[in-house]
Every structure is written in C-alpha cells, then in structure tokens.
C-alpha positions, 0 to 999 in steps of 0.5 A: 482711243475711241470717242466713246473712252473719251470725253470733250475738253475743250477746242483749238480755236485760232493760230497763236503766232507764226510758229504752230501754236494754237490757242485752246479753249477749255470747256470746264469750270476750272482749268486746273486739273488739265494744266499737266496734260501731255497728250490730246486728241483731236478728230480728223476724218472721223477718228481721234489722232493723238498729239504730244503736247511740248507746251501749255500756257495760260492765256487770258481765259484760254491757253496756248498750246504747242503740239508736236509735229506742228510747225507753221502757220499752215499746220496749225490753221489746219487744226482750228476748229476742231474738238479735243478729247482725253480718256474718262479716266482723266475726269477729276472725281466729283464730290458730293451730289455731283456728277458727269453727263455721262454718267448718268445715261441710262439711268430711269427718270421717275416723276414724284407724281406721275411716276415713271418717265423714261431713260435718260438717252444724252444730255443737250448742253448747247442752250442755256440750261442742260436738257435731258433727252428721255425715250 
C-alpha cells in the first residue's frame, strides 16, 4: 500500500508491558468501525510495512495491540512514535453532509461575494479549527 491508498488512523505511542505490546492511539471519533481490524500499517524509512494484528483491546481512551513479529521491550519501543495508516477503502461511509478531508482536495472554493477563491490543495487539522490550503 502507498500512502496516497491509505489514510492515518491513529499512532503507536508507548510499550505496554514487557511482552511487545504497545499502546495505540486512535485519531477518529469513534473507535468502532476499526475494532475488528487485522492488519496495519506502519511507516519505516519512508515505505508503509504492514503487521498482523493477534490482538486488540481497549484501554482507557486508547488500545492495546499486539502485533505479529513483535515480542520484546525492544521491538516495540522501536515502533513508538510512529503513524499507522489503512486503505481508504476501509473509511466508514459518511452520512448526510459529511465528508473526509480528502475528499474534498481539488475541489473550487467560491466566495458568495467575491466569487471564485481558489482549489482546495490539503486541509491543516494541526490547530484547534481545520484550515483549508487554497492555491
């Protein structure tokens, strides 16, 4: 998977114990859709990597996860810090006038008084309201 099929659905924050699992934190309103999944992914050196998921479990407002391959302390502080990504395809359907940030690049933002503004290029979520990057 690139990262251009996929989308960010949370991190891996901290080592859960001694035995490789880690603690993931989930960027999404509800956490429901995604308590079945079975396989991430995870950015090393620039590509997405994917990892079978044996196990998945709440814990307090996060989760706990344990992946396949990852059996130590070591392994999994190696895996702290980083995105985890899954296919669009896996995007719970919106309803009514809802959508994904994604979806929306591309699209002409027109002023009701000054009329045409520009394309929508990305969103920037990382202050307090959404901004849209208009060219």
């Amino acid at each position: 998977m690139n990262k251009k099929d996929g989308f960010i659905l949370g991190k891996i924050t901290k080592p859960f114990r001694y035995s490789g699992e880690l603690i993931l934190w989930m960027d999404v309103d509800s956490a429901g859709p995604y308590k079945g999944i079975k396989l991430i992914w995870l950015e090393m050196r620039k590509q997405l990597v994917p990892y079978s998921i044996l196990k998945l479990k709440p814990h307090k407002d996060r989760f706990v996860v344990q992946l396949e391959g990852v059996n130590t302390e070591d392994d999994a502080r190696g895996l702290c810090g980083k995105d985890v990504y899954l296919p669009i395809e896996q995007l719970p359907e919106l309803k009514e006038n809802k959508f994904y940030f994604h979806e929306i690049i591309g699209y002409q933002v027109e002023d009701s008084n000054f009329g045409k503004v520009g394309i929508i290029t990305g969103v920037n979520d990382s202050t307090a309201q959404a901004l849209f990057e208009i060219d």
